[in-house]
Structures are given as structure tokens and as C-alpha cells.
VOMAR-301844 format. One line per field, with one value per residue (C-alpha): residue number from 0; residue in one letter; x, y, z. Coordinates in Angstrom, 3 decimals. Layout:
N
nr <- [NUM ...]
rest <- [A ...]
X <- [X ...]
Y <- [Y ...]
Z <- [Z ...]
// end
This chain:
477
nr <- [0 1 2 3 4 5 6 7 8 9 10 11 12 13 14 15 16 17 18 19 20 21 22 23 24 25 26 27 28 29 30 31 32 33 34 35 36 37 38 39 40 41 42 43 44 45 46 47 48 49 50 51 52 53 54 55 56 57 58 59 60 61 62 63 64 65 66 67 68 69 70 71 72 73 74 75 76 77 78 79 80 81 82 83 84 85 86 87 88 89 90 91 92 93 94 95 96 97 98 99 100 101 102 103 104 105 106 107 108 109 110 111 112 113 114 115 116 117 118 119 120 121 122 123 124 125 126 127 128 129 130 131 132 133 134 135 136 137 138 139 140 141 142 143 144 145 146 147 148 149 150 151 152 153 154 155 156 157 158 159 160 161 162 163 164 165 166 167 168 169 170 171 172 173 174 175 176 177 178 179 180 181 182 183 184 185 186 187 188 189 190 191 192 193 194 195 196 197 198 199 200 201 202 203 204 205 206 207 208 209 210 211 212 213 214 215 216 217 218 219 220 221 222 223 224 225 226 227 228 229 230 231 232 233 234 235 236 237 238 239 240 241 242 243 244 245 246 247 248 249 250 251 252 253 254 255 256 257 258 259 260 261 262 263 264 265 266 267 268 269 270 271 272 273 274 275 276 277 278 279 280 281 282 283 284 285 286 287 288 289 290 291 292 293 294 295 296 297 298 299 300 301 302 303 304 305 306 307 308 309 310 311 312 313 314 315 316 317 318 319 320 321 322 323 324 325 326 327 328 329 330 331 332 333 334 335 336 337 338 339 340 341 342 343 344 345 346 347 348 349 350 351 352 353 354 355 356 357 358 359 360 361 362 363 364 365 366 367 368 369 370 371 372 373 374 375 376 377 378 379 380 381 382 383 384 385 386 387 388 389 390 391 392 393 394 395 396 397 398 399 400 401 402 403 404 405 406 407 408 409 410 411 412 413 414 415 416 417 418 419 420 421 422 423 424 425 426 427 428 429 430 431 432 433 434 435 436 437 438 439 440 441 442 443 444 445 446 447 448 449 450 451 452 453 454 455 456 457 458 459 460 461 462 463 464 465 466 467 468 469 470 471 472 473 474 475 476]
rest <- [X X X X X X X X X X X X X X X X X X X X X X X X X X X X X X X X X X X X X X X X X X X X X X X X X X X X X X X X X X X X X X X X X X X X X X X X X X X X X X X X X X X X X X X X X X X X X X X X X X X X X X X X X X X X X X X X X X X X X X X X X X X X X X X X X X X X X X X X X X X X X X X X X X X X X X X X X X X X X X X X X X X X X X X X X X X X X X X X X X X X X X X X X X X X X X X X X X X X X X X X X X X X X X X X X X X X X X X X X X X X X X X X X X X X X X X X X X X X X X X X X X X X X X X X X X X X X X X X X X X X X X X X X X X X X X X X X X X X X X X X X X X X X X X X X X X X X X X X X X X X X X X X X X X X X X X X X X X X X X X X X X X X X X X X X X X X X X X X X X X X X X X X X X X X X X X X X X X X X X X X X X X X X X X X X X X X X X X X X X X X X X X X X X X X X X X X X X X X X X X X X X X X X X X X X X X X X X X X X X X X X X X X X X X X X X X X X X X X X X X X X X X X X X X X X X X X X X X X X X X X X X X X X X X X X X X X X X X X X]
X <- [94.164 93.419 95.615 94.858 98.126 101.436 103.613 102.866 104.392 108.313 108.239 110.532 112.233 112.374 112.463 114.032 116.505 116.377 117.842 121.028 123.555 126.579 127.034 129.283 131.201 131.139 127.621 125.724 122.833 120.049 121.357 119.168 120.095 118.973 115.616 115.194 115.585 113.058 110.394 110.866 110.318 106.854 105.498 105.602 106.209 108.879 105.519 101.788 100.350 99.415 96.033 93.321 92.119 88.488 86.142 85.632 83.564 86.014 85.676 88.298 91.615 92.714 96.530 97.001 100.623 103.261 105.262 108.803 111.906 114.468 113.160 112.282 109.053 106.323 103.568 103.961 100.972 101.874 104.486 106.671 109.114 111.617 112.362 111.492 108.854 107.355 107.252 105.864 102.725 102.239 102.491 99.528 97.927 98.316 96.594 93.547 93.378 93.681 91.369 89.200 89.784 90.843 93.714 94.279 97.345 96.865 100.489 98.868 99.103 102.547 104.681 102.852 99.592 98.985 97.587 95.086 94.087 93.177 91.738 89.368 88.350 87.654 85.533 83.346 83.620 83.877 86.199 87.710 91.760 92.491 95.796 97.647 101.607 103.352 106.513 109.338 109.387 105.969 102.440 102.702 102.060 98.790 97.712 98.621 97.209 94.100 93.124 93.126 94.705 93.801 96.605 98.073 97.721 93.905 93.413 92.605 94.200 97.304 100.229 103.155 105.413 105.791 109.007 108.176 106.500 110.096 108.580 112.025 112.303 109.586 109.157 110.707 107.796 104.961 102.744 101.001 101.282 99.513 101.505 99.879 102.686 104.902 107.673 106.987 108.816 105.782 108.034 111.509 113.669 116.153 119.052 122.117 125.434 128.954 130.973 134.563 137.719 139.093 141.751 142.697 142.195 144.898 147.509 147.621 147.946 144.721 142.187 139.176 136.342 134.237 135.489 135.294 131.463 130.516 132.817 131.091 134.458 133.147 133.235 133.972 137.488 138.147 136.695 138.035 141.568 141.358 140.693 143.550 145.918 144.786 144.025 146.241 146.933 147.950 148.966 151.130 149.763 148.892 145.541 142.769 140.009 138.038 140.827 142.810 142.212 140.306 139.157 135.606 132.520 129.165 126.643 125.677 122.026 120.519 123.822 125.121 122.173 122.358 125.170 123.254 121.185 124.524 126.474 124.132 122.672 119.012 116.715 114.085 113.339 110.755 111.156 110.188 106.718 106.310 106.309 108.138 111.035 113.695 117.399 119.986 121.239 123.404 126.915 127.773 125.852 128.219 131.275 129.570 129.004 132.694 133.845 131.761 133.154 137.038 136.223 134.159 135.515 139.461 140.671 140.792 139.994 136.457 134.894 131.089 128.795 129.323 131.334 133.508 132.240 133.138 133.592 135.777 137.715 139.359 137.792 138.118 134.583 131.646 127.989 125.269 121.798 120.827 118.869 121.428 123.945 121.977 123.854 127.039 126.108 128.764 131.408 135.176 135.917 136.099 134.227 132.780 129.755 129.410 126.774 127.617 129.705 128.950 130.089 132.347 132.278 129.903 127.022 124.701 123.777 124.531 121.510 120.431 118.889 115.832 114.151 111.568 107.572 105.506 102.248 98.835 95.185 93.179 90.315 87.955 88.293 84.332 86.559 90.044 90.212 89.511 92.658 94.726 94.449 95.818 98.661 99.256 98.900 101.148 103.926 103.947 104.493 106.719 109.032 108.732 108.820 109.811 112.404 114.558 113.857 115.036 118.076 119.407 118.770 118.165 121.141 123.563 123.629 123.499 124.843 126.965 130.608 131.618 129.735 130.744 128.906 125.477 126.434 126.409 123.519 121.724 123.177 121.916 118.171 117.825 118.912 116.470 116.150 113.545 113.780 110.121 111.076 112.181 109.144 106.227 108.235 110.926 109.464 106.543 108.051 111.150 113.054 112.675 113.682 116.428 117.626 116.686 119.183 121.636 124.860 124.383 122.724 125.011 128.250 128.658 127.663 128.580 131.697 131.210 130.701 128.970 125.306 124.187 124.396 121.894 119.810 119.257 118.138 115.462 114.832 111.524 109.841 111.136 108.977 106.328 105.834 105.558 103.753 100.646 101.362 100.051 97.209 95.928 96.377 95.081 91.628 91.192 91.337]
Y <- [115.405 113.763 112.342 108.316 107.748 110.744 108.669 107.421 104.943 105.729 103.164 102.365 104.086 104.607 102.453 104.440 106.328 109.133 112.905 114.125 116.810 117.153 117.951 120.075 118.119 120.377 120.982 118.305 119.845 121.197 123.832 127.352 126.529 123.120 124.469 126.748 124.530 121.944 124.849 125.723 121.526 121.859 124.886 123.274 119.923 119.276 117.006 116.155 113.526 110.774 110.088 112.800 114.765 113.424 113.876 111.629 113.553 113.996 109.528 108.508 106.753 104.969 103.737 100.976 100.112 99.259 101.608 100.913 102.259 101.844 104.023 107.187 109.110 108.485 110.962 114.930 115.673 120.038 122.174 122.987 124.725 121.718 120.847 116.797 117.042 119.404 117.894 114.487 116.673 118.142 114.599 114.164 116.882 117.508 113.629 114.654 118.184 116.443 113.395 114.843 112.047 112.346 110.196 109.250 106.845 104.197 102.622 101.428 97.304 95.454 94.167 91.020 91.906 93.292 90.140 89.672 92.839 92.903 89.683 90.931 94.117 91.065 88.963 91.838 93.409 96.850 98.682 99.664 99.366 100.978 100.508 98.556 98.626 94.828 93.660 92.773 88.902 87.916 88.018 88.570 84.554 85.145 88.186 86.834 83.015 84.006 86.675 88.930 91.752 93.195 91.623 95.483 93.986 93.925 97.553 99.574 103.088 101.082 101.351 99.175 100.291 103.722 104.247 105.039 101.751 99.656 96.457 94.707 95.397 92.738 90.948 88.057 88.010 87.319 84.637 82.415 85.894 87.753 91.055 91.578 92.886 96.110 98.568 101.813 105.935 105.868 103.604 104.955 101.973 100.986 99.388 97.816 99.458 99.805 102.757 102.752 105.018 107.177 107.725 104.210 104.432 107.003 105.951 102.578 104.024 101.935 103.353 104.538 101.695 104.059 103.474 99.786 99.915 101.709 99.713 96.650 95.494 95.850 91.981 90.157 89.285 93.056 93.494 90.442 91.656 95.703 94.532 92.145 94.768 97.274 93.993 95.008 93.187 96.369 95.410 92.382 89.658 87.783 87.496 89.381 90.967 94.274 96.274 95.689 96.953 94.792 95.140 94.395 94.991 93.980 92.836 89.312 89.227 90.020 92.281 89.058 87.377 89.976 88.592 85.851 88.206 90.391 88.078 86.242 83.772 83.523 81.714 81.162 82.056 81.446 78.670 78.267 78.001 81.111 79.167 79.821 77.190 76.755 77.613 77.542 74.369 74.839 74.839 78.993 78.712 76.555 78.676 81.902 79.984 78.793 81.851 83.718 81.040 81.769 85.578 85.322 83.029 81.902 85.397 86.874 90.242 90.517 91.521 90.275 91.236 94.961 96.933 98.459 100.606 103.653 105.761 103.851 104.183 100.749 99.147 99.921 98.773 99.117 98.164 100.598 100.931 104.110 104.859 104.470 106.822 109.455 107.517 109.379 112.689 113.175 111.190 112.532 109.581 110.797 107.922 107.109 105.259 101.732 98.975 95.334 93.530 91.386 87.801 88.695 91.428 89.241 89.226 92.047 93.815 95.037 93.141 95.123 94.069 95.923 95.997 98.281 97.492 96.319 97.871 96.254 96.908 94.854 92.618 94.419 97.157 98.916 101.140 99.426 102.022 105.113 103.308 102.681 106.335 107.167 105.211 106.503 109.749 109.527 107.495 110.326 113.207 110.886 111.206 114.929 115.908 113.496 111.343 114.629 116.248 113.382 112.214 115.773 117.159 114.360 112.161 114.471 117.402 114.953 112.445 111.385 113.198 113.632 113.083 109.932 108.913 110.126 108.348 104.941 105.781 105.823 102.326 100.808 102.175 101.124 97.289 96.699 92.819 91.157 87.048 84.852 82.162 85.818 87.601 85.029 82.559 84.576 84.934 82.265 78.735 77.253 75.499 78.894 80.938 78.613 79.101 82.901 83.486 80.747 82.714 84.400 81.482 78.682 80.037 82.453 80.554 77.240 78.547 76.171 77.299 73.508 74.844 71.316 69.278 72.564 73.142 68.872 69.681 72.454 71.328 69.501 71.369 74.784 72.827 71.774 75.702 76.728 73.619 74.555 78.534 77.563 74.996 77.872 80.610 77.976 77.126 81.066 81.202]
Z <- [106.426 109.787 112.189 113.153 115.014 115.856 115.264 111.858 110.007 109.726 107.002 103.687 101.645 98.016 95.179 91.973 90.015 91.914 91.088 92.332 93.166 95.392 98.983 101.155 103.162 105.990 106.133 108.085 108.865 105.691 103.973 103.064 99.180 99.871 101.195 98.789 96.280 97.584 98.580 94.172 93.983 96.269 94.634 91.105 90.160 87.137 85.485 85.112 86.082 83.929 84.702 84.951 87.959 89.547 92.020 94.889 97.060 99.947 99.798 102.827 102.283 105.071 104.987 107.335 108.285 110.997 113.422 111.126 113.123 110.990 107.714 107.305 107.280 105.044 106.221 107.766 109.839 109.101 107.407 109.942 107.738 107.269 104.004 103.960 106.169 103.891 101.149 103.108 104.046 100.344 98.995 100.827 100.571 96.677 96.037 97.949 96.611 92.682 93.355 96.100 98.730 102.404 103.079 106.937 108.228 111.268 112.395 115.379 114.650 115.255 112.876 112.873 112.800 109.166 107.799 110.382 110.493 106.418 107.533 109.464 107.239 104.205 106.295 107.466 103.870 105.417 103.203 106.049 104.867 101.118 101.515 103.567 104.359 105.245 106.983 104.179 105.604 107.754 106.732 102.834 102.057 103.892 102.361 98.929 99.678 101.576 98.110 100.791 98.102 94.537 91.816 90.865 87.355 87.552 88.110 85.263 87.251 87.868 85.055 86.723 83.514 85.040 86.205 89.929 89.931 89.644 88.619 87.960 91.718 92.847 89.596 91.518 93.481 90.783 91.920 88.703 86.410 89.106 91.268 94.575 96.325 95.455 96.198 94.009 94.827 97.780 99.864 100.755 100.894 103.481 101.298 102.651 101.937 102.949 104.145 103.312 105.596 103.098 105.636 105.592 101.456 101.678 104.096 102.298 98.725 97.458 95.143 96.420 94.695 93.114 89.793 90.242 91.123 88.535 85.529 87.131 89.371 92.621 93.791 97.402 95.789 95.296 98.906 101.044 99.318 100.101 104.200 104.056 103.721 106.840 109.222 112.173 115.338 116.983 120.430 118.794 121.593 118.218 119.091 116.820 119.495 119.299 120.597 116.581 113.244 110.970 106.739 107.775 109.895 109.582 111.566 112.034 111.446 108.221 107.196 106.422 104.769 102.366 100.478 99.280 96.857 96.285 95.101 92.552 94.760 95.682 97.799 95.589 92.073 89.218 86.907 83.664 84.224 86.674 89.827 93.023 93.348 95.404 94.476 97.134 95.648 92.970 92.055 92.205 95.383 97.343 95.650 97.177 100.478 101.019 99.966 102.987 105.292 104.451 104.705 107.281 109.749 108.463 106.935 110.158 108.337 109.708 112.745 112.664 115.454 116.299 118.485 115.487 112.643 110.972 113.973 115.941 113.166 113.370 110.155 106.154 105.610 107.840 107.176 107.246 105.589 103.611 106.244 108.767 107.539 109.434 112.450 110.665 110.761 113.313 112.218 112.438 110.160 106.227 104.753 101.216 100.305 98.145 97.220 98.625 96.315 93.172 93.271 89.822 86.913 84.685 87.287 85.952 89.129 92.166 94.096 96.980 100.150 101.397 104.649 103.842 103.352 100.687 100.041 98.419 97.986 100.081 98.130 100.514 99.057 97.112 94.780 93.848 90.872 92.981 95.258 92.276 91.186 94.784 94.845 91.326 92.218 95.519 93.780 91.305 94.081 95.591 91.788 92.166 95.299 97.974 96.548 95.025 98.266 100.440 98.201 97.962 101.413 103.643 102.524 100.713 103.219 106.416 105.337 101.979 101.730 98.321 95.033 93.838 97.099 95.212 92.320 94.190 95.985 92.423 91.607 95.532 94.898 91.602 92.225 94.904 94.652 96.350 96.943 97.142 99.922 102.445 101.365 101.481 104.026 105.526 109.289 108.830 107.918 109.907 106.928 104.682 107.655 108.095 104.420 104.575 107.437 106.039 106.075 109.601 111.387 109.239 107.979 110.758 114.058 113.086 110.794 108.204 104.335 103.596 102.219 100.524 103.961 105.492 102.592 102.411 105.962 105.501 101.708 102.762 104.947 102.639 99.868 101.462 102.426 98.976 97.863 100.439 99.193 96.034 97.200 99.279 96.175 93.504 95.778 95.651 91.753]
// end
């Protein structure tokens, strides 16, 4: 394997039901059991593969991506003896041993600069990009308007009903029938979460949630009523600041936007004929947005912004990402893990909010079949070796308590949910950005839960966005 760029891309994290086991609570650090176990995972693989071994004649694979800060690891340049990183470098090294490539990473560009750069390999027709790694909210409308990608579909080597594919994860996302954009086991996603103080749990005699996640109970009622009861003006000067005791804390950028998708709203979504449309303005919508804007800004049970999470020990639930548990490992504070909340027990799924990368072949691209046998072959290593690897060692040694911890972290990977108008539009178009960040930028810093008078605002130029998305995809057809 060669080396394009040390510091690779830390990019996204997985995308899958993943396998499990518990932790010691009073281990943070990777255990030799742990190791051992994951060294037995590398040396053998639980599976085959489903496509044959070939022969590409040592043909390079060039993986093209972004410096990503806030996932983990997707590439090990050497063994080094750790268990993750090990098993990121035999990923690697077992698809070019089995197909006979030479894959190579470059995380050189900046986040904004993936489009153009695929761009520029098309237009020369170099073949210099086999795969390339995007931003979750800017550049994607280009790459998929501009047919500057390979529809996944269209590639023989490509099965998308394998189960480290996670179609249901991006289906949302399917432009005229066509899938040019996807988050299979190779990308380690970066789901939002809460954290929950089990020594609050305790010394108010409530039930730890656990049970109501998994018997589907786990809604902002349920929530919004747990943090009323620990909410705490401690010095008594009747005046809620960051010195008190408060139910909540979450950030107040996208941490907030994320309830949109968790609580059965969306931005977008497909009608009945396939097409992208928009969908902020209906009737559960403005019930989900007034609802916010009591919590949020009348309850007085939530502290938005940061300055109090899980460690100051002054909240009963505290926002994190997967991938920023590892921020935990040090924690005094006994905590438990949970998805955000559903809007009520009939809503299906816990909808989770992920900030980790898409990946697509570009259209320049001499041998999309020889690519979609990679990407085949690395989601599949990614099944057996990474994801166990990381879930077991990575999170539940370092950073999940208790085992019903692992058993939400199965439900928040597997209901990855990803929303058109923040994909294609999120960073790119004004009005969609405005509706994108509604909660955080609307309910939050202008305290008002009225959606209809801000989507009638942004509705035109949000439609006109989509309207020349599919003017530019339908000229390329």
C-alpha cells in the first residue's frame, strides 16, 4: 500500500447491525482479551466473500477524500500492534491481496473541494479518482447533477441488497430510480446520541430508559418530562444560568437540527413519483416544531449552547456523537447511552442523524466493475473485521459502561436516516440551508416554534433549488 497523505482521511463511521459484547466498566483503555479476540477476527474472517477473487495486475485504486475530524479512522498506513488500527491496515491490505489492486488514499482537498476535484478528473477523462469520499451536506448535488458519478445500480460487481450496503439508510436519497450516493460498513458513521447520569437516574428513583427504547417508548414527552424533575436552581437567586442543574444539554448547531429527522419530520422526501419534494410543511411538522420551542426555550429544563455536559455533572441528558464518546473516556460521571427520541411510540424508528461521508464512483472512471468489486470487497472486510473490531474494542472498552449501552448502540447505527434537501442542498442553497438548520437557526435563536411563517419564507427559493437539480440531472440523461 502507498502512502498519498499521513494523515488520511479520519472519515465516517459505520453504517450496520454491528456485533456485540459487554464491557468492563473499569477498563477504559483496550483490553488483552479484547486484542486477542480481534487478532483471532484478522487472522480469519467469520465468511467468504461473495464475489470471486481476480487479477488486476497490481491496477491502482486511488481513494480521494477529505481530512474529517470528527470520525474515526478509515485507513492504517502499518500494524503497529493496536487492535483497530490493525484491522484498518488488513482491510486494506486483504482487498488488494484478493483482487490484485493497489489501493492508495489522498485527504489532501478541503471539505469543499470534492466536487471540483472529480470535476476536473471527468473533464480530462484521466481515471485519476476510483473512489471518491464527499461532505454529508456540500458538493453531492454537483456530483450527482453534473453525472459526475456511476449510479451504484449500474454496476454489475455492485449488489446494494447486501447487508453491509444499508440501502434503507440512503434510499431517501434516490434520484429518478438512480443511487449515486452511499453509506455502506466502509464508512464508520458518526451518529448523534444522548448520554444519560445514572447518578441522577438513581437519586431521583426514575427508571433508567433502556427499556423504553427498545419497547419503542423512547419519545421527547418521555424526555422533556425525565429533565423536568432534576432542573435545579441551586443557588435559589431564581434565575436559571450555567452555574444550576438542568434535564438537558445539547448543542445548538446541528445537535438540534437533528430532531427534525428523530422525531418523524423531514426536510424533503420522495413523492409518489420518485422525485425530491419538499416536506417541512405539514401538520405533525408544526406539532414537532412547537413542541421544540416549549422545551427548548419556555421549559427552562434545557441548557443549549455548551458549557454543561456529562462531566460537569450538572445535566441528566447530554449530547454526544458515537464518535464523541471517546471525549468520555475519563468521565467520573456513571452515564448510560440512548438514541434521540421518537416524536411518539407509533413512529417506526429511531431516525438517526449522521455526519459522516458518502462515497461514489466517479463517471471517469475506465473500469467501474474492477471499482465496484473493491468497494465490495472492502465493505465486506469492513463486516468482518473492522466494524466488530471497532464496536467491541473501540467503543465498549473506551467508551460505553454497561451492556444495555451496546444494545442501543445497535438500534443508533442501524437507523441512519439520511434527508435529500441536507444532502444535495444542505451547504449549497440559502432557502434549503435555511430549512436544514430550521430548529437551531429558527426555534432556538429567534425562540419561536412558528415553522409555516419560515418555511413560506425559504419555500421558493428551497424549490427552485431542486427544480434546477433535476434540469441539470435530466439534460445529463
Amino acid at each position: 500500500m502507498k502512502k498519498v497523505s499521513a494523515a488520511l482521511l479520519a472519515a465516517c463511521i459505520l453504517a450496520g447491525t454491528l456485533i456485540s459484547c459487554g464491557s468492563d466498566t473499569n477498563t477504559p483503555a483496550v483490553t488483552d482479551a479484547a486484542t486477542d479476540a480481534a487478532t483471532e477476527a484478522v487472522t480469519e474472517a467469520a465468511a467468504k466473500p461473495e464475489i470471486p477473487s481476480a487479477d488486476y495486475g497490481g491496477a491502482e485504486v486511488l481513494i480521494q477524500g477529505f481530512q474529517v475530524y470528527y470520525a474515526p479512522a478509515l485507513y492504517a498506513e502499518e500494524e503497529n500492534g493496536d487492535a483497530y488500527n490493525d484491522v484498518l491496515y488488513q482491510r486494506i491490505a486483504r482487498t488488494e491481496e484478493y483482487l490484485n489492486i493497489d489501493i492508495t488514499f489522498d485527504d489532501s482537498i478541503g471539505v469543499g473541494d470534492t466536487a471540483k476535484v472529480v470535476q476536473n478528473s471527468v473533464a480530462a477523462a484521466d481515471d485519476a479518482i476510483q473512489l471518491v469520499l464527499s461532505h454529508d451536506m456540500t458538493g453531492n448535488s454537483k456530483l450527482v447533477s453534473q453525472n459526475l458519478c456511476y449510479d451504484m445500480l449500474a454496476i454489475a460487481s455492485v449488489d446494494l441488497n447486501r447487508d453491509y450496503w444499508k440501502l434503507s439508510a440512503y434510499d431517501m436519497l434516490a434520484v429518478n430510480g438512480h443511487i449515486y450516493l452511499t453509506k455502506p460498513a466502509f464508512i464508520i458513521p458518526s451518529v448523534g446520541c444522548f448520554t444519560f447520569n445514572k447518578r441522577m437516574i438513581a437519586e431521583f428513583d426514575m427508571e433508567e430508559p433502556y427499556q423504553d427504547v427498545i419497547d419503542g417508548k423512547w419519545t421527547l414527552d418521555k424526555m422533556a418530562e425525565m429533565s423536568k424533575i432534576v432542573t435545579k436552581d441551586v443557588n435559589g437567586d431564581g434565575t436559571m444560568d450555567e452555574n444550576d442543574i438542568y434535564g438537558f444539554s445539547c448543542g445548538a448547531d446541528w445537535q438540534l437540527n437533528a430532531f427534525i429527522f428523530s422525531l418523524g419530520s423531514s426536510v424533503t422526501t420522495l413523492d409518489e413519483n420518485g422525485k425530491i419534494v419538499l416536506a417541512l410543511d405539514t401538520p405533525h411538522t408544526s406539532e414537532v416544531y412547537t413542541a421544540l420551542h416549549e422545551f427548548f426555550n419556555n421549559s427552562g429544563d434545557a441548557w443549549l449552547g455548551g458549557g454543561i455536559d456529562m462531566k460537569t455533572d450538572r445535566c441528566l441528558f447530554s449530547q454526544y456523537t458515537t464518535k464523541s464518546l471517546d471525549n468520555l473516556r475519563d468521565c467520573e460521571v456513571e452515564y448510560g447511552i440512548v438514541p434521540y427520541p421518537k416524536w411518539d411510540e407509533a413512529q417506526e424508528r429511531y431516525n438517526g442523524y449522521d455526519i459522516s461521508s458518502f462515497i461514489s464512483i466517479p463517471s471517469s472512471v475506465a473500469d467501474p466493475e474492477m471499482v465496484g468489486q473493491t468497494l465490495e470487497m472492502l465493505n465486506f472486510y469492513s463486516r468482518e473485521l473492522v466494524l466488530p473490531t471497532y464496536y467491541d474494542i473501540s467503543l465498549n472498552t473506551k467508551s460505553v459502561r454497561d451492556e444495555e449501552s451496546v444494545k442501543m448502540l445497535d438500534i443508533i447505527f442501524n437507523d441512519i436516516y439520511c434527508d435529500a434537501g441536507r444532502t444535495y442542498f444542505g451547504l449549497d442553497n440559502n432557502a434549503m440551508f435555511s430549512l436544514v438548520y430550521s430548529v437551531s437557526h429558527h426555534v432556538y435563536q429567534k425562540k419561536t416554534g412558528d415553522i409555516a411563517s419560515h418555511f413560506a419564507k425559504n419555500q421558493k427559493g428551497a424549490q427552485k433549488c431542486i427544480d434546477n437539480f433535476y434540469k441539470a440531472v435530466e439534460s445529463n440523461e
